[in-house]
C-alpha positions in Angstrom: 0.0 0.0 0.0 1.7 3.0 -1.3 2.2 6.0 1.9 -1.1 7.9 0.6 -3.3 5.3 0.9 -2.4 4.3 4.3 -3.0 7.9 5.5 -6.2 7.7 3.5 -7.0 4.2 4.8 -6.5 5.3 8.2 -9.2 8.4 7.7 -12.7 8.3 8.8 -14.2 9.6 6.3 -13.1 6.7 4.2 -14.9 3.6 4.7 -17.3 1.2 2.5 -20.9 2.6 1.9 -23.4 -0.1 2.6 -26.4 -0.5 -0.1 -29.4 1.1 0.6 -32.5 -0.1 -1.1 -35.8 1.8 -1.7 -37.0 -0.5 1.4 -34.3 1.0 3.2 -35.3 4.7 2.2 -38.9 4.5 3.0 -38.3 3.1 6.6 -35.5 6.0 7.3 -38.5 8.3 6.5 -41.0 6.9 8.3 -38.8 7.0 11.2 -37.9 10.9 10.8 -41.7 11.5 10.9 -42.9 9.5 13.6 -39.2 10.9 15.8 -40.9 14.5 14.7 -44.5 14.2 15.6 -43.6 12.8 19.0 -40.9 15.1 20.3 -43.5 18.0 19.3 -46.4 16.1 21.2 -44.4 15.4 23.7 -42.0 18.5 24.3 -43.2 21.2 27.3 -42.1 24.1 24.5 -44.7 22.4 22.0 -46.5 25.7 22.2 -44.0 28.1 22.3 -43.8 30.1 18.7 -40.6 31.8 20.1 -37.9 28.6 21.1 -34.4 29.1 20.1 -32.3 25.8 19.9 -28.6 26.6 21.2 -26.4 23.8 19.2 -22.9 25.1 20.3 -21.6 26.1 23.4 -19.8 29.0 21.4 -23.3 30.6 20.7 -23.9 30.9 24.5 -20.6 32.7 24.9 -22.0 34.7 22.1 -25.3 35.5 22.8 -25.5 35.3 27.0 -24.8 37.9 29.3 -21.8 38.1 31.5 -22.7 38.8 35.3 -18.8 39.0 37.2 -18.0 42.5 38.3 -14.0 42.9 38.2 -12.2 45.1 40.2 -9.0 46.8 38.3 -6.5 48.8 41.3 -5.4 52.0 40.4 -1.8 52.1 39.9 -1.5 54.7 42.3 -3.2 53.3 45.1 -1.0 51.2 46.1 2.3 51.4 46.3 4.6 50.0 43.8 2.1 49.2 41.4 3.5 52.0 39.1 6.8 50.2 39.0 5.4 47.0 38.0 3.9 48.8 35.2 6.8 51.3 33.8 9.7 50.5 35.8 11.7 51.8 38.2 12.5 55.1 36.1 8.5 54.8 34.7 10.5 54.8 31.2 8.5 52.4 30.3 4.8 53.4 27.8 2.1 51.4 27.2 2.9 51.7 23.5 6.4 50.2 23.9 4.4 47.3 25.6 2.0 46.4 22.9 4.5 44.9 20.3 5.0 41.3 20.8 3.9 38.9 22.4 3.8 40.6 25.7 1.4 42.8 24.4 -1.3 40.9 26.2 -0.8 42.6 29.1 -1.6 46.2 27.7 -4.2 44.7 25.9 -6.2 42.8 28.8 -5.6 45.6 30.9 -7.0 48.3 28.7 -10.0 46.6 27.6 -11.2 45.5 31.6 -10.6 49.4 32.1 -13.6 50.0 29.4 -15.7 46.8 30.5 -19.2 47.4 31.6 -18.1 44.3 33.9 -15.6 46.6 35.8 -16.8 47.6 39.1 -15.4 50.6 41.1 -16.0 49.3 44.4 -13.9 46.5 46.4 -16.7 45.5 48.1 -19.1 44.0 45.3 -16.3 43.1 42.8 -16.5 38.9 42.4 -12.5 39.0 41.2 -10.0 41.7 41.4 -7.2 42.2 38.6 -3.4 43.4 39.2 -2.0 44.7 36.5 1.2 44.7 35.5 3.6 44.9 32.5 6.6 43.2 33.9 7.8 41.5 31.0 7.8 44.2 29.0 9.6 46.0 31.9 12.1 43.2 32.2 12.9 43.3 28.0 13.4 47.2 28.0 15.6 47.4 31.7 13.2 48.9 33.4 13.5 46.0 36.1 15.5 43.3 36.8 14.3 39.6 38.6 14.9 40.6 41.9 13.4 44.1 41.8 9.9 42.7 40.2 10.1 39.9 42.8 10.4 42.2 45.4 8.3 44.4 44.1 5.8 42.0 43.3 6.1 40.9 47.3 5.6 44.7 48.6 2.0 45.1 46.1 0.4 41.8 47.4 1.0 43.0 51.5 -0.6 46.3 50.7 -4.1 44.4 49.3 -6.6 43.5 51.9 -8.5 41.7 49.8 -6.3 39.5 48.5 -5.7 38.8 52.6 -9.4 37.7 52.8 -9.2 35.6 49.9 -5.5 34.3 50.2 -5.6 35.6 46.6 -8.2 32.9 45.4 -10.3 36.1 44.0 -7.3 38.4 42.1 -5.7 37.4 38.4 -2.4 38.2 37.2 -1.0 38.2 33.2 1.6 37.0 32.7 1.7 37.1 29.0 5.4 35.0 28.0 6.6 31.3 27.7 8.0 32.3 31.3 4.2 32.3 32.6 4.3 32.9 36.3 7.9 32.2 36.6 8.6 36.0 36.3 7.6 36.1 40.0 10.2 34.2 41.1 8.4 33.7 44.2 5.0 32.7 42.4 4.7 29.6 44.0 4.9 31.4 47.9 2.8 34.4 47.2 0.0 33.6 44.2 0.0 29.9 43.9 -3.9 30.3 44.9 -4.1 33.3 42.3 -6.1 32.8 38.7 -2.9 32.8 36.5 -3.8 34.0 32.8 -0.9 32.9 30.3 -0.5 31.3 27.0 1.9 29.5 28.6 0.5 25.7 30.1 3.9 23.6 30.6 7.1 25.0 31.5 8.9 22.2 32.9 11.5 21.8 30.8 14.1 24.1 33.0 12.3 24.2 36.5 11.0 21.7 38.9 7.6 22.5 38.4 4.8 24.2 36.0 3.2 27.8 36.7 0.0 26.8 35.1 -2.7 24.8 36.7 -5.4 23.4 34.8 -8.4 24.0 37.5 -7.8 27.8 38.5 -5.4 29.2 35.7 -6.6 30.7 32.5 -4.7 30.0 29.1 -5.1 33.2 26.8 -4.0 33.3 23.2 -0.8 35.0 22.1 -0.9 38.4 20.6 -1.4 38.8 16.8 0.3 41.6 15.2 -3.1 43.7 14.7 -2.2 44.3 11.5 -2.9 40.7 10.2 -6.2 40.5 12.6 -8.3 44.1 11.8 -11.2 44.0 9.7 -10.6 44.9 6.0 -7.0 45.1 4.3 -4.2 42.9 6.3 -1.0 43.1 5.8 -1.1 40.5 3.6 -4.0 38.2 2.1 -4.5 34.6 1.9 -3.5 32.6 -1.2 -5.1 30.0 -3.2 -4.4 27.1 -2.3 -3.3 25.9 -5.9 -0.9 28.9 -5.7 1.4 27.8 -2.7 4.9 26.9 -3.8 5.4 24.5 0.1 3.7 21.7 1.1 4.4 22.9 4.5 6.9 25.8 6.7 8.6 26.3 9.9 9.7 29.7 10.3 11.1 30.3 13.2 14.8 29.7 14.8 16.2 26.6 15.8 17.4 27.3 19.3 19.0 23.9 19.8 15.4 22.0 20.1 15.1 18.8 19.1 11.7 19.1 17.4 13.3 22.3 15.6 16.5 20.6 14.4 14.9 17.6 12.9 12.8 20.4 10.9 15.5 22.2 9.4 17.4 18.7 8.5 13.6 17.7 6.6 14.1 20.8 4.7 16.9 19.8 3.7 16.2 16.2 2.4 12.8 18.1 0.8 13.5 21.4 0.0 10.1 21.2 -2.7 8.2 20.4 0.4 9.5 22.5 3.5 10.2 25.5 3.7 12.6 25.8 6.9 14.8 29.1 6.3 17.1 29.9 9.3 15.5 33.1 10.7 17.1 36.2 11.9 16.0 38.6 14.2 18.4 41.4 13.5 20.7 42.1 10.8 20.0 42.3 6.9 18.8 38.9 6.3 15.9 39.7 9.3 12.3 39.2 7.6 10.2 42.4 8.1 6.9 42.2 9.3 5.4 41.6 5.8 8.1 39.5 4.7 7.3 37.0 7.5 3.6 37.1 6.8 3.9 36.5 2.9 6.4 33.1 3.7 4.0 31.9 6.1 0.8 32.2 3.9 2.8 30.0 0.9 2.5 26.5 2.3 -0.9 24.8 2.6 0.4 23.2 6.7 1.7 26.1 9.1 4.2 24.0 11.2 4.6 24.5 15.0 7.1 23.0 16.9 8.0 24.0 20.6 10.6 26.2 21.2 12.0 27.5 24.7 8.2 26.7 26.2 5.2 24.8 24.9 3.2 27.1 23.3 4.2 29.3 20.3 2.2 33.0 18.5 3.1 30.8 15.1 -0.5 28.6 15.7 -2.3 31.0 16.2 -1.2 33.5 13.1 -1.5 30.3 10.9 -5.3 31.3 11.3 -5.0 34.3 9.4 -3.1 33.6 6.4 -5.2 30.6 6.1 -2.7 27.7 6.7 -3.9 24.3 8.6 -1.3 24.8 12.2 0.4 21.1 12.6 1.3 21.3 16.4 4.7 19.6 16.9 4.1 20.4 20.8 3.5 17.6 22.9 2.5 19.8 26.2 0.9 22.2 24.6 -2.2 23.7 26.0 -5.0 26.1 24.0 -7.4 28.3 24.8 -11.4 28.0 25.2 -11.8 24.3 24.8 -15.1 24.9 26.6 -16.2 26.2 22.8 -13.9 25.1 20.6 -13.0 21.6 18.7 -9.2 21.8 18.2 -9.3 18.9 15.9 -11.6 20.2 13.4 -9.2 23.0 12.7 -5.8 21.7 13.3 -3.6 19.0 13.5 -1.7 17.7 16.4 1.4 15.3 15.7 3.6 13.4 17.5 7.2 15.7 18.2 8.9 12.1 18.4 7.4 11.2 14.8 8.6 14.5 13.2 10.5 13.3 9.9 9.5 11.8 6.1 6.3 10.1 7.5 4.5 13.6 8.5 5.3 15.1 4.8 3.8 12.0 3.4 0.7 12.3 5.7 0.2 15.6 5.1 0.9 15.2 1.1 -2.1 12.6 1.6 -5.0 14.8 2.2 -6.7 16.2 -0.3 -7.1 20.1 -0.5 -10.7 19.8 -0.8 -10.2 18.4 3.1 -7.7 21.5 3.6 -10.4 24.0 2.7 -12.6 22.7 4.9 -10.6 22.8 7.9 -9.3 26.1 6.7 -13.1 27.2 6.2 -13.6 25.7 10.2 -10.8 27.9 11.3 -12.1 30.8 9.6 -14.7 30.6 11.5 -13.5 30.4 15.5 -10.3 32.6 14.6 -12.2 35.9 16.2 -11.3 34.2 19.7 -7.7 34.8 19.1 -8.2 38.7 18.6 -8.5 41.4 21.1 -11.3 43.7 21.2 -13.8 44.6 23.5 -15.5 41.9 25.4 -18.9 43.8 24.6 -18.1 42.0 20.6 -20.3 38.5 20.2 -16.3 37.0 19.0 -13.4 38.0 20.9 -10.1 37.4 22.9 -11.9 39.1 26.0 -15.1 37.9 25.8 -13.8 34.5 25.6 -11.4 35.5 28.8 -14.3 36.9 30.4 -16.6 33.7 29.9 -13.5 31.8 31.6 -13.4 34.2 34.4 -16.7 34.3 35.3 -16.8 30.1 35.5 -14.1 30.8 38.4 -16.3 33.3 40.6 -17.5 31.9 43.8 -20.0 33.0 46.4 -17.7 33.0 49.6 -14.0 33.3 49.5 -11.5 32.9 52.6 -8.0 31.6 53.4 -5.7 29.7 56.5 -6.0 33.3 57.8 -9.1 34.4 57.9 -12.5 33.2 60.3 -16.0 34.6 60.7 -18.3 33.9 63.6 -21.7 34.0 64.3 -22.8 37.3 63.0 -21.2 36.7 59.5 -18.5 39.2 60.4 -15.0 38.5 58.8 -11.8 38.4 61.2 -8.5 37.3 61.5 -6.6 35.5 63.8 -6.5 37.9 66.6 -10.2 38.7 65.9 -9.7 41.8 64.2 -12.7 42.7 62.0 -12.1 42.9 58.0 -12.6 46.9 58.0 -10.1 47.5 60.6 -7.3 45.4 59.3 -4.1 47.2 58.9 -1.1 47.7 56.2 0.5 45.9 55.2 -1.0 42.3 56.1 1.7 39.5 56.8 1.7 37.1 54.1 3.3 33.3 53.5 
């Protein structure tokens, strides 16, 4: 059996048709009638003229009403809070901050500023956000590990309701593959903490992963706007039957196994993979433009992991209209409450990376492509950021998450409440007379 047909045999959507006779037919409609006229009979909405069917979870995301009232601190309102934003020097803008892929922090921080779900008072806020731009900080010089740590350390003692809730109730962004790790003290202070990051595994140089799967939020990377705004990208889809590659990798190698045995396929099948060895300074770097018109030539946008699990290359595969292959083992993505990853991408094995994933991928047919192209099209408004108030968005779909994590009653090792409902601590201090800064872990 040659290699196409095994991938093909292997499908399944191909398998023998049994006959059907006219016997056959008139049965299968009698059977779609009488199913009709008894779930009508039968149904308690029989009556209704006005019944909307919900078929997708993504259309209650859509068309329901968030409820969560998020508190945002002021940066001056607490002390340090500027620095976590702009440095030490406050050198560093918000506009600085938006380019790459720690521009989710900006991003997620502007928009809750404009939400009709933000709340200007502590005491009927459901979850309370800290924001912070320390990544960015950290790139620019405008704070080193141990000053955001510390920093970090002197914000949390100065938030009384992050006492009360042992930080259960406050999120953080932290928008790199170094998720929560930034904080190198993460684990001590906000372990408890919703954690929003693209980031899910990072256990590949530390002990232990940032991200849990229960409290933590994964968020997708951030798309040069130019490639997600409505009207004229920066560049435009092709054809299909107009794309020199079976399949790319742009990126760098950076000594990774999955990456290496990439750039040593291209080699063996130049005609099929395009692997060129990126730069990101110098002449031979790939502009903006550049980047975007090599990624939209091959039909499969490949995605191997790099320094972390997750990489902004899946996600702008969307967008110049290439199937992602994920060549990340850990990886995790965001919304699966909504969203099928495997009707719009493919996941393969990093340890089977070599001859036998061109010849799968040479085995499906383009009318396939289109259609999981034509699927991705579809979801792809979750991966941009815009106003949660939008039906399709980034936000709304970070929102949605956030308000699954709200709870009624919140409280820690340190805090107790007697008869009377009234909150204390452990010298039976009420709530509204506890004083700054709070002792932490």
């Amino acid at each position: 059996m040659s290699a196409s047909n095994k991938w093909r045999a292997m499908s399944p959507h191909h398998h023998p048709q049994p006959l059907c006779t006219r016997t056959h037919q008139i049965g299968a409609l009698f059977l779609v009638a009488t199913t009709f006229f008894l779930t009508r009979l039968l149904s308690p909405c029989s009556l209704s003229t006005s019944v909307v069917h919900v078929s997708h979870p993504q259309f209650q995301w859509e068309q329901s009403q968030l409820s969560l009232k998020i508190y945002v601190y002021e940066p001056d309102e607490i002390n340090g809070l500027n620095e976590l934003l702009h440095g030490r020097d406050g050198k560093v803008t918000e506009e600085a901050c938006l380019k790459g892929q720690w521009g989710t922090q900006v991003k997620i921080h502007k928009f809750l500023l404009q939400s009709k779900q933000r709340t200007r008072k502590k005491e009927e806020a459901d979850l309370f956000f800290v924001p912070s731009y320390v990544k960015c900080a950290r790139m620019m010089g405008g704070l080193n590990d141990k000053e955001i740590n510390h920093t970090y350390v002197k914000v949390i003692s100065q938030m009384l309701y992050f006492r009360l809730s042992g930080g259960r109730n406050h999120i953080f962004v932290f928008p790199s593959g170094a998720g929560a790790h930034l904080f190198k003290s993460w684990a001590t202070y906000i372990n408890r903490s919703i954690i929003l990051t693209p980031e899910g595994d990072r256990t590949d140089k530390r002990d232990t992963s940032a991200f849990n799967t229960w409290k933590d939020i994964i968020i997708p990377g951030n798309i040069d706007d130019g490639m997600t705004k409505t009207g004229a990208t920066v560049v435009q889809p092709l054809p299909l039957a107009k794309r020199k590659y079976l399949a790319n990798y742009l990126g760098r190698a950076q000594g990774k196994a999955g990456r290496l045995k990439l750039i040593e396929l291209a080699k063996q099948f130049p005609e099929k993979l395009e692997c060129p060895d990126l730069k990101f300074s110098g002449p031979e770097k790939l502009a903006r433009k550049e980047y975007f018109e090599h990624l939209r030539n091959s039909k499969f946008c490949l995605a191997p992991r790099g320094e972390s699990s997750w990489t902004l290359r899946f996600y702008e595969s969307f967008f110049v209209e290439c199937v992602p292959v994920i060549l990340s083992d850990q990886t995790e993505l965001p919304f699966q409450n909504v969203i099928d990853y495997s009707q719009i991408s493919i996941k393969w094995p990093s340890s089977r990376i070599g001859p036998e994933l061109l010849q799968y991928l040479e085995s499906i047919p383009d009318e396939e492509i289109e259609r999981i192209i034509a699927r991705g099209r579809q979801v792809r408004c979750w991966w941009v950021y815009a106003s949660d108030s939008e039906p399709c968005s980034a936000m709304r779909g970070i929102m949605w998450e956030l308000q699954r994590k709200v709870r009624q009653f919140h409280h820690s090792a340190e805090t107790f409440w007697l008869h009377n409902g009234s909150i204390v601590n452990r010298n039976l201090v009420q709530f509204s007379k506890w004083e700054l800064p709070v002792p932490l872990p």
